[in-house]
Backbone as CSV, one residue per row, in Angstrom:
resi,resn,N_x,N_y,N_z,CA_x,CA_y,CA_z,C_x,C_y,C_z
1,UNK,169.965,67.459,110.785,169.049,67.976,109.789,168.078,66.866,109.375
2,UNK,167.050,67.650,109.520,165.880,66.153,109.099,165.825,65.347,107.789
3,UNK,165.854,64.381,107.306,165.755,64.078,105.939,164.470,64.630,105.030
4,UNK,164.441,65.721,104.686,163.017,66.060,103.660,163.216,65.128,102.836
5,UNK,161.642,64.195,102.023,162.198,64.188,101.010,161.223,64.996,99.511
6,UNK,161.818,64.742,98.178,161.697,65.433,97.607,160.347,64.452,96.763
7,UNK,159.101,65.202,96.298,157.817,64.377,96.264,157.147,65.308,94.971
8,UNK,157.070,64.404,94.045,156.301,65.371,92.676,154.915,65.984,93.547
9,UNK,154.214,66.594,92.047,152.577,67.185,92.882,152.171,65.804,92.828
10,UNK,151.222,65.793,93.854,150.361,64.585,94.117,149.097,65.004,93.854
11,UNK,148.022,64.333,92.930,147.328,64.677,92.587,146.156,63.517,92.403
12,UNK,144.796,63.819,92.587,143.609,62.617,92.273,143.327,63.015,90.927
13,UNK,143.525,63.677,90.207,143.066,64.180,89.070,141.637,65.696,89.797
14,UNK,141.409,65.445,90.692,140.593,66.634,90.800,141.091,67.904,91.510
15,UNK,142.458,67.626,92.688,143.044,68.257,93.281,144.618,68.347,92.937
16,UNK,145.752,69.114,93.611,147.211,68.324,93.689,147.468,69.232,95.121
17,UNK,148.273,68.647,95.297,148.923,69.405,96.590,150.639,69.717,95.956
18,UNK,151.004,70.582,96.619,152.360,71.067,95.672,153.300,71.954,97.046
19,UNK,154.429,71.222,97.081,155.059,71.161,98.527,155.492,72.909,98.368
20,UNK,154.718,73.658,99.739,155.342,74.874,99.658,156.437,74.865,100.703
21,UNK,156.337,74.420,101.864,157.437,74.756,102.675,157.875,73.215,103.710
22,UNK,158.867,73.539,103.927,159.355,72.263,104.781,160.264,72.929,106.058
23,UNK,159.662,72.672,107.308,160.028,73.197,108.201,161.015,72.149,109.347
24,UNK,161.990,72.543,109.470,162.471,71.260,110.468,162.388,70.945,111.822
25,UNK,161.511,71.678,112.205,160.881,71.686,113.545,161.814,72.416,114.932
26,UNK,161.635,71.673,115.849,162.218,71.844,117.232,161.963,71.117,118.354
27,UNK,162.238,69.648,118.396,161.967,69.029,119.344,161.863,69.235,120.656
28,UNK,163.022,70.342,121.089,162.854,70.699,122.583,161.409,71.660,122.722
29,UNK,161.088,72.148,122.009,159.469,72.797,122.020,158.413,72.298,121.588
30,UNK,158.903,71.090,120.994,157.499,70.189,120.697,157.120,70.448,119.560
31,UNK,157.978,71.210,118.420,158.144,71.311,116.859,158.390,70.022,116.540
32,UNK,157.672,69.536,115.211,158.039,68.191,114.557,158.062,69.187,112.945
33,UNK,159.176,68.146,112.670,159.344,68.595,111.063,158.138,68.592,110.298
34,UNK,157.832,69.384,109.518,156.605,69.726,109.010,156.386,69.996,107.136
35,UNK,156.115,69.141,106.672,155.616,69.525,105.020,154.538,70.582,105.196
36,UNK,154.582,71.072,104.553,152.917,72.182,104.368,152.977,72.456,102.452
37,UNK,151.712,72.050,102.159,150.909,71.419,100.753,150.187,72.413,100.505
38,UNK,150.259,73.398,99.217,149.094,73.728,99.049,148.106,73.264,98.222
39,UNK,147.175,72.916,98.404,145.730,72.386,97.727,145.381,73.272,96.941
40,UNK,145.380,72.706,95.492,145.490,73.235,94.552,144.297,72.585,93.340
41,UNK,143.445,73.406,92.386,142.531,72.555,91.653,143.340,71.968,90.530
42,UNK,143.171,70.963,90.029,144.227,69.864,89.338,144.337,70.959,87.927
43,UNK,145.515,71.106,87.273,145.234,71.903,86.102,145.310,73.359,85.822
44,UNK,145.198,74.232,86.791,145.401,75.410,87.563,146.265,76.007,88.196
45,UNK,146.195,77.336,88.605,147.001,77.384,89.552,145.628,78.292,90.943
46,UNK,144.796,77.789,90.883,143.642,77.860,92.004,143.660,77.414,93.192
47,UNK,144.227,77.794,94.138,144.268,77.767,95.688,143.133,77.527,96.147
48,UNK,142.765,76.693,96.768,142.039,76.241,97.545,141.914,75.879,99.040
49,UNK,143.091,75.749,99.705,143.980,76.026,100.835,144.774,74.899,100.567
50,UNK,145.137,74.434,102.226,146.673,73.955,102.718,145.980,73.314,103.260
51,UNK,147.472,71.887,103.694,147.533,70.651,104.681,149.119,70.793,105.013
52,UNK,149.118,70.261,106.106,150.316,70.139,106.678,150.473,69.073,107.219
53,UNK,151.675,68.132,107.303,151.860,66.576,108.027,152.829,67.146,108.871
54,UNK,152.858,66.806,109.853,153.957,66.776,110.890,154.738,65.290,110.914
55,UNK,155.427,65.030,110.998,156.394,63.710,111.198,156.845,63.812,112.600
56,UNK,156.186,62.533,113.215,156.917,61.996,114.072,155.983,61.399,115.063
57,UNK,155.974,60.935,116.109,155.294,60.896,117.769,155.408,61.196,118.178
58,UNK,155.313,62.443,119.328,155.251,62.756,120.306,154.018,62.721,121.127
59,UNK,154.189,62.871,122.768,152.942,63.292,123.283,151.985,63.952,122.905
60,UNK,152.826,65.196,123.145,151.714,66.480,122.369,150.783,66.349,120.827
61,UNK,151.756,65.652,120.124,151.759,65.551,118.608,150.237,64.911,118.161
62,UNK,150.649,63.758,119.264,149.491,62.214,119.378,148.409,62.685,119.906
63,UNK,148.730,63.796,121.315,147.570,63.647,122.359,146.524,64.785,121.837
64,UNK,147.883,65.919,121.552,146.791,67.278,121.364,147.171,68.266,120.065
65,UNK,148.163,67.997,119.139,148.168,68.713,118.064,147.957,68.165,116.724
66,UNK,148.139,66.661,116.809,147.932,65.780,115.599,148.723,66.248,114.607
67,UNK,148.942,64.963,113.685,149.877,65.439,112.401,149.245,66.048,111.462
68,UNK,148.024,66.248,111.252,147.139,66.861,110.185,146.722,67.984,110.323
69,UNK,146.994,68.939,109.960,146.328,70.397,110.060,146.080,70.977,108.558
70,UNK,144.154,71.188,108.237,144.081,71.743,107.078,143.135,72.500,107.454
71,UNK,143.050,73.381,105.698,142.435,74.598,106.209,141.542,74.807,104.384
72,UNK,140.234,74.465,104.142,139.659,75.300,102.400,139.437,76.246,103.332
73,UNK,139.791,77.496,101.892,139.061,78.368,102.271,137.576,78.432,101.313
74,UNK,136.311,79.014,102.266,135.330,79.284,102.561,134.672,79.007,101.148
75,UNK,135.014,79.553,100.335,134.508,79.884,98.980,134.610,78.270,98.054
76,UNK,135.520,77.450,98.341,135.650,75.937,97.964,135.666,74.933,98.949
77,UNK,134.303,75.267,100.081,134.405,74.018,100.630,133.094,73.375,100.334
78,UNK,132.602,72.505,100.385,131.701,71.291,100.795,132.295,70.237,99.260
79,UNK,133.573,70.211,99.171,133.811,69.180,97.723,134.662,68.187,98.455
80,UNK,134.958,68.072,99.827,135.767,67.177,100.582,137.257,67.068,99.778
81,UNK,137.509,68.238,99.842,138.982,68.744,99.732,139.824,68.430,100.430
82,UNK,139.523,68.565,101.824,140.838,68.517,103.060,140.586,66.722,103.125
83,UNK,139.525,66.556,102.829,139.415,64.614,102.790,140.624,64.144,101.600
84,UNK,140.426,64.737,100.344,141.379,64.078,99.256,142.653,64.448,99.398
85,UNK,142.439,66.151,100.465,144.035,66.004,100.244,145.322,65.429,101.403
86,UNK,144.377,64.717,102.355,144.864,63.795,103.725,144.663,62.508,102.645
87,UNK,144.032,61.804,101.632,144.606,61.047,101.156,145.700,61.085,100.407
88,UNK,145.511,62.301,99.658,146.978,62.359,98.876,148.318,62.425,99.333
89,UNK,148.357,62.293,100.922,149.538,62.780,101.848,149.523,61.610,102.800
90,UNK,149.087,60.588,102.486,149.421,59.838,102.344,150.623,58.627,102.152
91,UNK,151.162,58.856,101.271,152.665,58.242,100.814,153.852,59.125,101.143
92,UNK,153.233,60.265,101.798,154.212,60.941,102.374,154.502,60.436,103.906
93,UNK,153.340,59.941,104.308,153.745,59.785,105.644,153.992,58.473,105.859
94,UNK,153.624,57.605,104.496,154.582,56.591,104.820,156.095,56.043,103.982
95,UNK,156.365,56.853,103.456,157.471,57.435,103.490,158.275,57.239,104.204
96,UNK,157.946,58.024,105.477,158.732,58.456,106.819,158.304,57.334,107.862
97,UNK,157.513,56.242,107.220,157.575,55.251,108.192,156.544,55.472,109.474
98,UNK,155.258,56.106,108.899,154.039,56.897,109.566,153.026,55.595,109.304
99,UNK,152.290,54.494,110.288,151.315,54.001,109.603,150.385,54.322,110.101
100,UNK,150.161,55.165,111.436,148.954,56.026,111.789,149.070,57.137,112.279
101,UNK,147.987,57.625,111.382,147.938,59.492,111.759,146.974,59.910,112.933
102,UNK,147.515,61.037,113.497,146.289,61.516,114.472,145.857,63.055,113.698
103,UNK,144.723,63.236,114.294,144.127,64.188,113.878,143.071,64.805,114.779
104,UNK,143.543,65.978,114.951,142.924,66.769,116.503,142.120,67.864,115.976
105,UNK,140.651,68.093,116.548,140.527,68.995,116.266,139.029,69.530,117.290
106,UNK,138.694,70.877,117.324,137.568,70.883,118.424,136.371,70.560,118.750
107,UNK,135.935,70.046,119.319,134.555,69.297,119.450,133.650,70.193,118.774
108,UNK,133.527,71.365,118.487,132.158,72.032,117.773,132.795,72.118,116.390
109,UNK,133.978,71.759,115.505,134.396,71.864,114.776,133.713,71.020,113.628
110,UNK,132.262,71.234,113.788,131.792,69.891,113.080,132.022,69.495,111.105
111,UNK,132.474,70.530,110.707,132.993,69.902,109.398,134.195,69.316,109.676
112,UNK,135.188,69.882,110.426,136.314,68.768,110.110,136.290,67.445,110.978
113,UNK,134.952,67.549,111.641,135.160,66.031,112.510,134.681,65.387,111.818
114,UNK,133.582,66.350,110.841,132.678,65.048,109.093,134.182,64.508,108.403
115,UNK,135.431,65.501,108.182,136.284,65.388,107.415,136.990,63.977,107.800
116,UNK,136.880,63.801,109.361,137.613,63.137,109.910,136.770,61.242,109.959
117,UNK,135.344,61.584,109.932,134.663,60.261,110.263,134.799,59.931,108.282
118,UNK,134.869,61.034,107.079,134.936,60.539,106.221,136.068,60.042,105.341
119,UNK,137.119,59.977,105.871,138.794,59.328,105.708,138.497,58.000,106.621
120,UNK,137.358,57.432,107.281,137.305,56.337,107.940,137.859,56.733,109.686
121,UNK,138.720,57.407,109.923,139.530,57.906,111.107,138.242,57.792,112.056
122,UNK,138.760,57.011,112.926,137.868,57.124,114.368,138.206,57.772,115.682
123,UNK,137.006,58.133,116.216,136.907,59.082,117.220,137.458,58.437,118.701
124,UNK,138.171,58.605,119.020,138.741,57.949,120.174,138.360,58.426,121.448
125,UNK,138.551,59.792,121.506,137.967,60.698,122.850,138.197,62.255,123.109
126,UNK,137.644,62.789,123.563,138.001,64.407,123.845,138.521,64.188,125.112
127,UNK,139.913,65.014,124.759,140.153,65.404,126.179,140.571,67.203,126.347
128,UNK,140.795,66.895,127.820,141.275,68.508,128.169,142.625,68.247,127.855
129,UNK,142.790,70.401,127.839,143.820,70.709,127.185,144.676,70.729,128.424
130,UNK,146.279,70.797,128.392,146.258,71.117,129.720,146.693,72.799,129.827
131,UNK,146.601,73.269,131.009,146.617,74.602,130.926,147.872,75.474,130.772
132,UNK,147.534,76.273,130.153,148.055,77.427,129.816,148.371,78.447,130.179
133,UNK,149.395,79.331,130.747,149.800,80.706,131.537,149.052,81.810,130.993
134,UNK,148.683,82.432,131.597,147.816,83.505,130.383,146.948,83.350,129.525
135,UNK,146.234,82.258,129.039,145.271,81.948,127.948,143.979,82.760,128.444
136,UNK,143.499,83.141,127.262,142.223,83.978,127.128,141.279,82.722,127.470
137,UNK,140.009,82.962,128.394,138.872,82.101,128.744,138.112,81.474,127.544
138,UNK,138.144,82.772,125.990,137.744,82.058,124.958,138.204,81.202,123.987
139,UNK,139.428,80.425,123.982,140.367,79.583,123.939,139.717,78.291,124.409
140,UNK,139.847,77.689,122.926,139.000,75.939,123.260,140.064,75.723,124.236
141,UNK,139.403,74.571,125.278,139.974,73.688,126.022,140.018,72.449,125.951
142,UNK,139.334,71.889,124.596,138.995,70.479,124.908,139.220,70.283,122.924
143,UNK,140.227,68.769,122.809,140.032,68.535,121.526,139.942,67.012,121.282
144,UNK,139.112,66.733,120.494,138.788,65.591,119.260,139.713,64.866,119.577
145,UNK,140.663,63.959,119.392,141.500,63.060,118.860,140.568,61.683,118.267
146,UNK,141.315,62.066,116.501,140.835,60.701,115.659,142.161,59.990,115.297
147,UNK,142.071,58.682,115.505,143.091,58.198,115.184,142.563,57.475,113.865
148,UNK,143.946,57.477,112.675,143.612,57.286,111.445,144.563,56.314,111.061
149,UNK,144.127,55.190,110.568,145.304,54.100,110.155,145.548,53.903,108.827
150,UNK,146.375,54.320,108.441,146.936,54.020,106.920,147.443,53.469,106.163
151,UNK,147.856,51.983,107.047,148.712,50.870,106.266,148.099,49.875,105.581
């Protein structure tokens, strides 16, 4: 069983993130234990979306899914939300003994690659995906990797 651990809201004073689920993954499928945060306006109970950290290294993790996956929705974005709340998650991942994050995402994805050049995280390279049994032709093939150092 993975060690969760247990983490007040984390908050800048403008946001908090507030642990909704903790998943313990599946290594033989390339599951890594997973926090998922919802982004929240500080003071409120106003959703704004989610972040999720994955814990750990793997290939896949590093090469093509990254530990960072967030999501504002539509109506609260351009306040660099998913930026404060990859800082606030932060001490979570080092915590677990994380001092660099990856962060994948698709080359036309151009707000979260702003999200990504504005946490400092640099662009390392796009690569291909590798293929897939059945994947629909409209299915990105190619993603971002920023590597992000946090120590």
């Amino acid at each position: 069983m993975f060690p969760f651990r247990k983490f007040p809201p984390l908050t800048d004073g403008e946001i908090e993130l507030r642990v909704q689920e903790q998943q313990e993954g599946d290594p033989a499928h390339g599951w890594m234990p997973t926090y998922t945060f919802g982004i929240v306006l500080a003071g409120t109970r106003t959703r704004v979306g989610a972040i999720e950290l994955r814990i750990g290294y793997t290939w896949d993790l590093v090469r093509y899914n990254g530990h960072i996956g967030y999501g504002v929705a539509e109506s609260h974005r351009g306040h660099h939300y998913a930026a404060k709340a990859c800082r606030l998650i932060h001490p979570v991942a080092m915590a677990h003994g994380m001092d660099v994050l990856w962060i994948t995402c698709n080359p036309d994805n151009w707000p979260s690659r702003k999200t990504c050049e504005y946490l400092g995280a640099t662009l390392v390279e796009i690569v291909d995906l590798p293929p897939q049994p059945d994947q629909p032709l409209e299915i990105p093939r190619q993603k971002c990797r920023y590597r992000w150092v946090i120590y």
